[in-house]
C-alpha positions as CSV (number, residue, x, y, z in Angstrom):
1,X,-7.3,21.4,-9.9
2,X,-7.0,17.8,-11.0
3,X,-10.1,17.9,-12.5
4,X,-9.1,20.5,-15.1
5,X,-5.7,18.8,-16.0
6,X,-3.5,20.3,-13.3
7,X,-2.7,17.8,-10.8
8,X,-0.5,19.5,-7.8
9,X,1.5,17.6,-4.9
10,X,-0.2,17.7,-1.3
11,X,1.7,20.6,0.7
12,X,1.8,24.4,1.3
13,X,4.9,24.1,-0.5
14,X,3.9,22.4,-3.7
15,X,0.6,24.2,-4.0
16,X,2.1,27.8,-4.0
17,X,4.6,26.7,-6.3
18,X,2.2,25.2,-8.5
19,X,-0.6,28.1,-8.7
20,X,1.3,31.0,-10.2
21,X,2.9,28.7,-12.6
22,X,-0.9,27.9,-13.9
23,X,-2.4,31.6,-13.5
24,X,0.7,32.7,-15.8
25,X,0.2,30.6,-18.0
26,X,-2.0,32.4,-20.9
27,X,-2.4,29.5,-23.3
28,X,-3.8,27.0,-21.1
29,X,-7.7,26.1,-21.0
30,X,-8.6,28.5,-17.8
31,X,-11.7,30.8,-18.4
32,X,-11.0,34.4,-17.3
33,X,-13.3,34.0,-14.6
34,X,-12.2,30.8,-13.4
35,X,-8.7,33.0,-13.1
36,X,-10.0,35.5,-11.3
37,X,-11.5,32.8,-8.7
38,X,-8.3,30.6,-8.3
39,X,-6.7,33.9,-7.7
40,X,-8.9,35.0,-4.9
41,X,-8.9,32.4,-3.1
42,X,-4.9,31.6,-3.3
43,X,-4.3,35.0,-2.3
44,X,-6.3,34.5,1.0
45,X,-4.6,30.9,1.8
46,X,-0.9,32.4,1.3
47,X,-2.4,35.2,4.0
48,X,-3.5,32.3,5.8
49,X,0.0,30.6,6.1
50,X,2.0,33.7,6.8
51,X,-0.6,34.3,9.5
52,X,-0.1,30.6,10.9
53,X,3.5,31.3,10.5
54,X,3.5,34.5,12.6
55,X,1.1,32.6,15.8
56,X,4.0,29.8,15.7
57,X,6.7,32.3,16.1
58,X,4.7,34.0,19.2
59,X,4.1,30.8,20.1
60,X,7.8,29.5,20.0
61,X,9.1,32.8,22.3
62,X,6.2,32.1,24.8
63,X,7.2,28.7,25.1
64,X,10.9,29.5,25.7
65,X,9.9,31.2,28.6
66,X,7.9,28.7,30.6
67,X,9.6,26.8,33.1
68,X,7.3,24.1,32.3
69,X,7.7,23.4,28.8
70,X,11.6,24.1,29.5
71,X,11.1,21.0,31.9
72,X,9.4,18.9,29.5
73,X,11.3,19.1,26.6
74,X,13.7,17.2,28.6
75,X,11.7,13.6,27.6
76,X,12.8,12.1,24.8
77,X,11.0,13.0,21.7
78,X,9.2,16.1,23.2
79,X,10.0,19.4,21.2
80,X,8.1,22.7,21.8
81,X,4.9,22.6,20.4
82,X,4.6,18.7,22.0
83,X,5.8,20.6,25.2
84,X,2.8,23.0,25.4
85,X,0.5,20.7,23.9
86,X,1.1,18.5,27.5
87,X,1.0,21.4,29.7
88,X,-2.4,22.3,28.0
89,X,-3.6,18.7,28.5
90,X,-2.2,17.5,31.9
91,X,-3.3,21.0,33.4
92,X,-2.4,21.0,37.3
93,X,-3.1,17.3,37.2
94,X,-6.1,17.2,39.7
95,X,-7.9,15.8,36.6
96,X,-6.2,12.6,37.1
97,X,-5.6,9.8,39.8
98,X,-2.0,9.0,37.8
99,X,-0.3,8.8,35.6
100,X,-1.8,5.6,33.8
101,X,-5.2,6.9,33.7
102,X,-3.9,10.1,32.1
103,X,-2.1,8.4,29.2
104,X,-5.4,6.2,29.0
105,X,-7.7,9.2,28.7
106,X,-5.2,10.5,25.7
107,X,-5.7,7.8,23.7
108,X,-1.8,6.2,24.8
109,X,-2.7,2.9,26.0
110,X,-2.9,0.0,23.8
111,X,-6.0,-1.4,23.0
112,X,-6.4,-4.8,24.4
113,X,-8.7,-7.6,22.6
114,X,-8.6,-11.8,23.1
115,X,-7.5,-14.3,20.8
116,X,-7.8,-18.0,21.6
117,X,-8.0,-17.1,25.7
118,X,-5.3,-15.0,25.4
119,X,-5.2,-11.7,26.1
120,X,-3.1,-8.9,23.5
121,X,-2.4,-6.0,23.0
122,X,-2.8,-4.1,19.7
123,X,-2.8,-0.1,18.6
124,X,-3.4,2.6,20.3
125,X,-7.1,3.9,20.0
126,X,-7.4,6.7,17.5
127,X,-11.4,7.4,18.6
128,X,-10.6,8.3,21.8
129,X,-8.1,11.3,23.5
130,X,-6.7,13.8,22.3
131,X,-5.7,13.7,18.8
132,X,-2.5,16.4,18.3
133,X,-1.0,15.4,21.7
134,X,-1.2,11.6,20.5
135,X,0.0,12.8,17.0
136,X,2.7,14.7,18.6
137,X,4.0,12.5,20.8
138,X,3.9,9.4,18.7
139,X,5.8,11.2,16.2
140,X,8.2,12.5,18.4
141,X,8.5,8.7,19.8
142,X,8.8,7.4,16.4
143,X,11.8,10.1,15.7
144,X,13.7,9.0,19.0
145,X,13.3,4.9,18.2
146,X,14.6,5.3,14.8
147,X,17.5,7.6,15.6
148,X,18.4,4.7,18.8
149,X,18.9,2.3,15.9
150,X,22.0,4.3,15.0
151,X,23.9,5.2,17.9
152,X,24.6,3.7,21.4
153,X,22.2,3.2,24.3
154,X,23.3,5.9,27.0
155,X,20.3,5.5,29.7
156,X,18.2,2.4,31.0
157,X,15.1,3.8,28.9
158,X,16.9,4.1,25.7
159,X,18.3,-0.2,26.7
160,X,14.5,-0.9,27.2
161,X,13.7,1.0,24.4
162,X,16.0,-0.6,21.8
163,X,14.9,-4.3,22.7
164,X,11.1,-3.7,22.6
165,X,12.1,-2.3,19.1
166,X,13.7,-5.5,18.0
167,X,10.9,-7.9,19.9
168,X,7.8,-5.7,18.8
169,X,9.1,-3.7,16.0
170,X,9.2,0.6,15.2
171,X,5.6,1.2,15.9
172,X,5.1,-0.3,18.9
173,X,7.9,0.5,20.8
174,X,7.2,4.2,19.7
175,X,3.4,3.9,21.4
176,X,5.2,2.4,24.6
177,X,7.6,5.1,24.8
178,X,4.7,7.8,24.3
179,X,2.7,6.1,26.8
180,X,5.5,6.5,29.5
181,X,6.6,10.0,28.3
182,X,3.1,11.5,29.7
183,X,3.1,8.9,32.3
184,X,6.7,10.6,33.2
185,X,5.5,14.5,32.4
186,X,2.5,13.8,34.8
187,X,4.6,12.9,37.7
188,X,6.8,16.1,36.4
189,X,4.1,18.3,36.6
190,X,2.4,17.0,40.3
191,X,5.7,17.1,42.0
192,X,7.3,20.1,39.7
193,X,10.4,17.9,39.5
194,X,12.8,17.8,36.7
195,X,12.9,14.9,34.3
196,X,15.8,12.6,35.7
197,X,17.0,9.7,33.0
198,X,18.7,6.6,34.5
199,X,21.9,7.3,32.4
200,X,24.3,4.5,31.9
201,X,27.7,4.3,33.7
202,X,30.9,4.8,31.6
């Protein structure tokens, strides 16, 4: 629509706010036909959301119920769709020797390159693994380190966490703590154990 005058916010939110306001308005520059069109096709993507809306809600009860996902949402940073997303991925974990080559084959281990003999590590790789596991875990990763920089440590991870955060910075420490989250669901998942943290002694 920017290209007719009517620039509109990226969002579902924004763009169904935005179109009716346009269609109902009769003294703008919007042919009769171009109406007609813009109307068609918004009607179809708000029947598109409210049937995206409707899978995450069956979703959401499915997940409640597996033992699995119950398990998992136990890491730090791992909500329900994250949950499932790992259970999809990891499988019954005869796809993987561990749990390193796992996080490796999502996309969770820091690309490594040499600079002046020395070896370092950089970002994660975004070309390999699988993309909305690494999305969803980074950005539940991300969630936990910033929400650590406000409250007390109360396990060993969240001490190891907090100093990598400070020494490498936000982003990093979130790909470290993603990295050991599926490291830490695959050994969950082999040995159907609960997640255990090393919590900190009063």
């Amino acid at each position: 629509m920017l290209e007719f005058g009517y620039p509109i916010a990226q969002g579902d939110t924004k763009l169904t706010q935005a179109i009716p306001e346009i269609l109902e308005d009769a003294e703008n520059s919007l042919t009769g036909a171009f109406r007609f069109t813009i109307n068609r096709v918004y009607q179809r993507f708000t029947e598109a959301v409210e049937e995206v809306k409707l899978i995450e809600k069956q979703l959401h009860e499915v997940i409640k119920e597996d033992q699995t996902c119950i398990r998992l949402q136990a890491l730090e940073g791992v909500g329900p769709v994250c949950a499932i997303l790992i259970k999809i991925a990891l499988g019954n974990t005869t796809h993987f020797k561990n749990g390193r080559e796992a996080a490796a084959c999502f996309g969770l281990t820091p690309v490594q390159h040499s600079s002046g003999g020395k070896q370092k590590i950089g970002s994660i790789s975004k070309v390999i693994g699988n993309k909305k596991l690494r999305s969803a875990l980074y950005k539940g990763a991300l969630a936990v380190v910033s929400q650590l920089e406000k409250r007390e440590v109360r396990s060993q991870k969240d001490i190891w966490l907090k100093e990598l955060s400070v020494r490498r910075g936000k982003k990093v420490a979130a790909i470290a703590l993603a990295n050991k989250t599926i490291r830490t669901a695959f050994a969950m998942q082999k040995h159907n154990k609960d997640y255990q943290p090393q919590l900190l002694v009063a």
